[in-house]
Every structure is written in C-alpha cells, then in structure tokens.
C-alpha positions in Angstrom: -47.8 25.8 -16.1 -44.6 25.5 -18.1 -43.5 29.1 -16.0 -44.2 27.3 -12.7 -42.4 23.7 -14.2 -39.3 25.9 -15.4 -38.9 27.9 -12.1 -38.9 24.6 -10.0 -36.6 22.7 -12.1 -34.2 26.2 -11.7 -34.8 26.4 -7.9 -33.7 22.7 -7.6 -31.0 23.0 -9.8 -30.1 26.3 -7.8 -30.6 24.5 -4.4 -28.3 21.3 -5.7 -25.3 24.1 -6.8 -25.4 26.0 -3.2 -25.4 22.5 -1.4 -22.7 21.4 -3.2 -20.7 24.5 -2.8 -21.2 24.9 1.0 -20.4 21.0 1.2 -16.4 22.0 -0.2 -16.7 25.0 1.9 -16.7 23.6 4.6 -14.4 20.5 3.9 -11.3 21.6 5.5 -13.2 22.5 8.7 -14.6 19.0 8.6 -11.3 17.2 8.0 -9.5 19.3 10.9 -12.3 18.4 12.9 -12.8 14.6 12.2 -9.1 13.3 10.6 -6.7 15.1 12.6 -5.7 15.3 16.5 -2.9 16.4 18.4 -1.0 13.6 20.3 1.7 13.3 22.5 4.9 10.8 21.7 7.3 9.9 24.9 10.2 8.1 23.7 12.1 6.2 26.4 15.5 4.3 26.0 15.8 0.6 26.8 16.3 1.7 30.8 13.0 4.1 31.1 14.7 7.2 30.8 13.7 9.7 28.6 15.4 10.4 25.2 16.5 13.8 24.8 17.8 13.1 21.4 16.1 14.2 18.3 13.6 11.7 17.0 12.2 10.8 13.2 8.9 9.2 13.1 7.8 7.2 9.6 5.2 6.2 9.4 4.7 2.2 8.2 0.9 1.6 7.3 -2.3 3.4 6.9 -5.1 3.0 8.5 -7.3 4.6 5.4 -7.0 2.3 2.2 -5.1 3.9 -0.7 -4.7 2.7 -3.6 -5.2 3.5 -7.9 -6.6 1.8 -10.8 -4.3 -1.0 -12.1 -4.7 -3.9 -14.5 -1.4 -5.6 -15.2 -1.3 -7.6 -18.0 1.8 -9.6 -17.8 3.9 -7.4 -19.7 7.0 -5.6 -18.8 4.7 -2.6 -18.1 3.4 -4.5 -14.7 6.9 -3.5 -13.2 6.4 0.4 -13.2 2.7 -0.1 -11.7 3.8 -2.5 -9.3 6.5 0.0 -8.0 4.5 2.8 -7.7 1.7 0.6 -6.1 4.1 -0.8 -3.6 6.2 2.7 -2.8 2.2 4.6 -2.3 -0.5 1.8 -2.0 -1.8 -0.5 0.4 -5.0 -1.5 -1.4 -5.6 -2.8 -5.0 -8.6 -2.3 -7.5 -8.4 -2.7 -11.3 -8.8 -0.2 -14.1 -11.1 -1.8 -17.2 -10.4 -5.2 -16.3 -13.2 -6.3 -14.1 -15.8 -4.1 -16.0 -18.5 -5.7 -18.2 -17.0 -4.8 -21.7 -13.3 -6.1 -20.0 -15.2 -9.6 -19.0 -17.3 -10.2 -21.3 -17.1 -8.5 -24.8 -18.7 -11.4 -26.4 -22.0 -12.3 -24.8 -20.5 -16.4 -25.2 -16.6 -15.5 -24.2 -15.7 -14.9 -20.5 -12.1 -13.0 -20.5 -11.0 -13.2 -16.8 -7.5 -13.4 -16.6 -6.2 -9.9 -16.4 -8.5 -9.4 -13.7 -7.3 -12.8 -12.0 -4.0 -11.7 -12.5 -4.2 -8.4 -11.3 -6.0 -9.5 -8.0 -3.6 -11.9 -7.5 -1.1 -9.9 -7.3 -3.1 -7.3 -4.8 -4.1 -11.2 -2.5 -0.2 -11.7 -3.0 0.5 -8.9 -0.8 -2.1 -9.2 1.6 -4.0 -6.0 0.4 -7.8 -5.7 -0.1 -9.5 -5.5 -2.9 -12.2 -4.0 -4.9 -13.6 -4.7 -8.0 -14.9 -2.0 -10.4 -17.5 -2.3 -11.6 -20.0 -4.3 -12.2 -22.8 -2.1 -13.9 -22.2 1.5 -15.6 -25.1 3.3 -17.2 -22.9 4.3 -20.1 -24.9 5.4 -23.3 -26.0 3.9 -26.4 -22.9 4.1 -28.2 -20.6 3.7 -25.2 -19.0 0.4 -25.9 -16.6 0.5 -23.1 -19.4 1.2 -20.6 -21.2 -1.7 -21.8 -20.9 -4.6 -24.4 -22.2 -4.1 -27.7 -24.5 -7.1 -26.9 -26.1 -5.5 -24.0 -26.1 -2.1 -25.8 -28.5 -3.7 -28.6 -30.8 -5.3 -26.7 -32.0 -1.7 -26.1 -35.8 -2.6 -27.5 -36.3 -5.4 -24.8 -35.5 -3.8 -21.1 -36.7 -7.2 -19.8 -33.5 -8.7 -21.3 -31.1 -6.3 -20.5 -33.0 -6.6 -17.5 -31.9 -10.6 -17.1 -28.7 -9.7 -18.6 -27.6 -7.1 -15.9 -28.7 -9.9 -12.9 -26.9 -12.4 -14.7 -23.6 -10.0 -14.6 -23.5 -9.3 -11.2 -25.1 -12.6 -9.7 -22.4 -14.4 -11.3 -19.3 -12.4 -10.8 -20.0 -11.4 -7.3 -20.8 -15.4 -6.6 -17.3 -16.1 -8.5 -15.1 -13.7 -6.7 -16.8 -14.7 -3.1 -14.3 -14.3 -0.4 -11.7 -13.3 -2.6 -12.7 -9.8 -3.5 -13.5 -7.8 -0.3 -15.2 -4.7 -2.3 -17.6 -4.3 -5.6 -18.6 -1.2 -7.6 -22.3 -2.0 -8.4 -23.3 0.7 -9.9 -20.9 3.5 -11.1 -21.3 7.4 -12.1 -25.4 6.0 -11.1 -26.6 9.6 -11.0 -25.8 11.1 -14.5 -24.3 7.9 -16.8 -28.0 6.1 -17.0 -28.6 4.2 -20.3 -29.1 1.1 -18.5 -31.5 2.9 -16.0 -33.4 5.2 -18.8 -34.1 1.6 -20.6 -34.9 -1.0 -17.5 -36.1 1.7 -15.3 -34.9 2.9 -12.4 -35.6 0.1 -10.4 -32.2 -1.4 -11.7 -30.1 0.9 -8.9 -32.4 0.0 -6.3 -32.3 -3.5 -7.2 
C-alpha cells in the first residue's frame, strides 16, 4: 500500500511539473495570439490629405493596469517611488502596509495611516487600487505574514477562525468604494499555516 500511495503522489507530482512546463511553453504562442494584432494607422492633415511625412506614435495610457508595490511613508523617500510610479505606472497597490501584521500588530492598536496615505496618493491621481492582502497563510514563526497574536492562538482554530472574519469583514467594509481590488488570500496554495490550523474551509470561505 505505501508502493501504490508513493507512486501516485509521484505521478501527480509528475503530471503537475509537465502541465506547468507545457503552460510556459506555450506562452508566447498564446500572447501573439491573444495580446497582439496588426493595425493600420492613416494619418491625414487638417485638409484630408494624406501625410507623407514620417510619423512617431507614443503611446499615452494602458489599457492593462501596471503598477508595483509601494507604501510611502511621508519621508523624503516617497519622492523616488512617486517618480518611478508616475514615469511607468497607472495603477497603485501597497507593499506591507495594508497586510495584517502592517494594520494590526497589536490585536487592540489599528495602524492605518501608511496605507491611508499611500492610497491617497494612488485616488489623487485617479488610479485604481488594490489592497494586498488581507490573509497570508504564513507559518508559525512568520511574524510578518501574520501577527504574533493570531500566530498564538494556534491551539484554538475557532478563534483564529473569528479572528481571520473579523480581519477581512472589517477592512473590506472600511475601504468600501475606495479600494477597487483586495488580495484575500495570498501564496494560498503552499503558505498555509492559517489553513493547516482552521481547516481548509478558510480559502473557500
């Protein structure tokens, strides 16, 4: 039995690898196919007649949303993201600010303002936004993943359990119609403290 267990757990594993590796394989086909065309520009002078002049096409605004991890803590550092952001970017999301350990290190302090800020600054511009991230599975000694105060309540699931709805019923319902985008669950297939303790009912939840 242990033979047959080993072998399927390999032929899975085995599967999983080939999938993945015809999946980049065939990327480039895929983006040809699906993100590119060939198109046809006419440019006319202010009469209707053609230009026969040389022409230089920039183009002004995506229509894919781009954009890096920023939080901007109103230091003299904000000025280099905000001109990278603004020469490459037209969409904002934050870096550690918005994640559980950035909001809420202490279970009874709330820390939002380098989040406000940063999002502010995104709304200020008229970009979207997405916040990242409301749950991580992390590990039991990964403090940045989650708060040491969640990470202990390890021996009761049904409180992290409450603990984890709390989180994202309350900052989702905060940030209502200003934040277009939410990370619920990130890394959710191999980062899974939070699901090895509540169960894996907490992604589908």
């Amino acid at each position: 039995n242990n033979k047959i267990w080993l072998l399927l757990v390999l032929s899975v594993a085995t599967w999983s690898l080939t999938a993945q590796t015809q999946w980049y394989n065939t990327a480039q086909a895929r983006i040809d196919t699906l993100r590119k065309g060939n198109f046809t520009v006419r440019v006319k002078t202010p009469e209707g007649a053609s230009l026969t002049d040389s022409v230089r096409v920039v183009m002004k605004k995506h229509e894919f949303s781009w954009g890096y991890a920023v939080d901007l803590y109103g230091n003299s550092g904000d000025d280099w993201q905000k001109a990278i952001m603004l020469r490459y970017c037209n969409f904002g999301v934050n870096t550690n600010s918005f994640k559980w350990s950035g909001i809420q290190a202490n279970q009874y302090n709330l820390t939002y303002g380098t989040f406000d800020r940063t999002i502010e600054w995104f709304r200020y511009l008229g970009w979207g936004t997405k916040g990242h991230t409301l749950l991580w599975g992390g590990s039991a000694t990964d403090s940045h993943a989650n708060p040491q105060w969640v990470l202990d309540l390890k021996n009761d699931p049904q409180k992290m359990n409450e603990a984890c709805k709390e989180r994202v019923t309350r900052d989702i319902g905060k940030y209502k119609g200003v934040v277009e985008e939410f990370d619920v669950m990130n890394e959710a297939t191999h980062v899974t403290f939070l699901q090895q303790t509540i169960g894996d009912s907490l992604n589908w939840n």
